[in-house]
C-alpha positions as CSV (number, residue, x, y, z in Angstrom):
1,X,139.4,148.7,182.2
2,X,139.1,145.2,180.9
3,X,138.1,142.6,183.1
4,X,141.7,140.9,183.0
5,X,143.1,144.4,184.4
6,X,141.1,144.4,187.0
7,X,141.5,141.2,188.0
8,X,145.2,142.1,188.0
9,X,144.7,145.3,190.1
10,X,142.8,143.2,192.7
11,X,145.3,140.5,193.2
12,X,147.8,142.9,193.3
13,X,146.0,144.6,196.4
14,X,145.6,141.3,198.0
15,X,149.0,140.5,197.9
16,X,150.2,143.6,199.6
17,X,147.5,142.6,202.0
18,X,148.7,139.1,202.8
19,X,152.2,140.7,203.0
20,X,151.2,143.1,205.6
21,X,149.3,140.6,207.5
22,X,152.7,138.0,207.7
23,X,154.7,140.9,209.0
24,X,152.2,141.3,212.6
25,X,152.8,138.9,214.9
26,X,149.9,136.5,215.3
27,X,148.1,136.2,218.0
28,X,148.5,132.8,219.4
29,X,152.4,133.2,219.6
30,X,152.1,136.6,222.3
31,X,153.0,135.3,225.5
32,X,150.9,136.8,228.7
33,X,154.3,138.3,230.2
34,X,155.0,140.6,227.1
35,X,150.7,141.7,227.3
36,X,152.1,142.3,231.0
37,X,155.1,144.3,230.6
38,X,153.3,146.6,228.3
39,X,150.1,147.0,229.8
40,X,152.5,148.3,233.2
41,X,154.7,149.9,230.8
42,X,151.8,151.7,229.6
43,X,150.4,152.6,232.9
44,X,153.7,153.1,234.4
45,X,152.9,150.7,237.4
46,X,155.0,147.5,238.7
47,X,153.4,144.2,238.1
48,X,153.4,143.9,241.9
49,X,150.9,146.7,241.9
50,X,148.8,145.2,239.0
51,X,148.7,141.7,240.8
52,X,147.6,143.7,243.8
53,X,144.4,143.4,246.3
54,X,144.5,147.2,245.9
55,X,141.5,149.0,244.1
56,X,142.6,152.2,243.2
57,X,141.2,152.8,240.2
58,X,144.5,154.3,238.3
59,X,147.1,152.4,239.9
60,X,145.9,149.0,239.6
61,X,142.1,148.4,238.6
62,X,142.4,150.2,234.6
63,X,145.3,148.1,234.2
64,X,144.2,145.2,235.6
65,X,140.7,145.2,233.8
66,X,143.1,146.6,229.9
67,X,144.9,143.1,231.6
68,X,142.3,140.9,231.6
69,X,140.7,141.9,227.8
70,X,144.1,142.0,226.0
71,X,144.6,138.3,227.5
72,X,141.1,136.7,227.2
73,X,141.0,138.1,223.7
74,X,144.6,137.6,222.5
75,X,146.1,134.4,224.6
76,X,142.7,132.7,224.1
77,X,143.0,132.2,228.2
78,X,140.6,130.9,230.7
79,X,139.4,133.4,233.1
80,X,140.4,131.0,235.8
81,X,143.6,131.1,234.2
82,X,143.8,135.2,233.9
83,X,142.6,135.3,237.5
84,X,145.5,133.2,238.8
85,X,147.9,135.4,236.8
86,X,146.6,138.9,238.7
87,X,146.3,137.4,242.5
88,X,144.4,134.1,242.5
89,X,141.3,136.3,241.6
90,X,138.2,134.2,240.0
91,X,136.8,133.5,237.0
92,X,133.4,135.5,237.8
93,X,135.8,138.5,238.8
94,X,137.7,138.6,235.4
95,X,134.8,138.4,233.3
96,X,132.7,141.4,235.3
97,X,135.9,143.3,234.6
98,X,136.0,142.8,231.2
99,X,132.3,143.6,230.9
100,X,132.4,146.7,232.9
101,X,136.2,148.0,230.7
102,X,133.9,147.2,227.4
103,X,131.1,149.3,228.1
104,X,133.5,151.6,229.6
105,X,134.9,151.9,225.8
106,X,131.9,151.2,224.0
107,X,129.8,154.0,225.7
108,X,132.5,156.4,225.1
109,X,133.9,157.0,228.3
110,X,136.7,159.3,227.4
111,X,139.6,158.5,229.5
112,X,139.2,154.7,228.9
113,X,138.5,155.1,225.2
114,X,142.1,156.4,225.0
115,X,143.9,154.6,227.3
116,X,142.2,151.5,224.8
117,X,143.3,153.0,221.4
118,X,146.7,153.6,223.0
119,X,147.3,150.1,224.4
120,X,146.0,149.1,220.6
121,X,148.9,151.6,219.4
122,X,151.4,150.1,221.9
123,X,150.5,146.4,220.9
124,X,150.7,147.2,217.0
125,X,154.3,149.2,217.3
126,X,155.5,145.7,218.9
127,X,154.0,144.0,216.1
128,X,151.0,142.2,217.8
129,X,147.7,141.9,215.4
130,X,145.2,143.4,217.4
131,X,142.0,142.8,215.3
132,X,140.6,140.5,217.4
133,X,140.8,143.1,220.3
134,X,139.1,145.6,218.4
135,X,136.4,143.2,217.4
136,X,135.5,141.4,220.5
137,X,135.2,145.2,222.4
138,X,133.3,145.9,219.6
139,X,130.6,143.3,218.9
140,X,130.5,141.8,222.1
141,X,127.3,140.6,223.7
């Protein structure tokens, strides 16, 4: 191959890359009631229940804590802000739910890990880009 062809061949695959990328729906443009409705469509709740006191783990805290990552991470949200979205709950409450989730994941907790890939799934089927998700469970610190 010349160099001209493969110069050729790589702008090729970068433009079927670009065109992928304009089809997902960026980030910044999600609002936090469609990361609601499909985090309780997900885990078949009401958002009543995930706005809840309760602490059942599979009624309300999962969601709430998949809740809290999928809108730090994708709606660039406070945590005050996330907190008064789920119950007036604070900012230190948020984050140590988030921490806990990502270890959850990260150390291969097996229930969590797939409830994570298929909220990933479910965001990506409605078009959402969910690198940044992936990422900040990822190579958090």
């Amino acid at each position: 191959m010349t160099n001209e062809e493969i110069r050729q061949e790589i702008e090729l695959h970068l433009s079927k890359i670009k065109l992928l990328k304009s089809k997902l729906i960026p980030p910044e443009s999600i609002k936090i009631e469609a990361v609601m409705k499909i985090i309780t469509n997900y885990f078949e709740i009401t958002t009543i229940q995930l706005e809840s006191k309760s602490r059942k783990r599979e009624t309300a805290v999962l969601p709430r804590s998949f809740f809290f990552l999928f809108s730090k991470v994708m709606l660039e949200l406070t945590l005050a802000r996330i907190g008064h979205y789920t119950g007036g709950r604070s900012h230190s409450t948020v984050l140590k739910s988030i921490n806990v989730l990502c270890d959850q994941i990260n150390f291969r907790d097996r229930d969590v890990n797939y409830d994570f890939k298929q909220l990933l799934s479910d965001f990506e089927d409605k078009g959402y880009d969910v690198t940044e998700v992936r990422n900040f469970v990822k190579y958090r610190k």
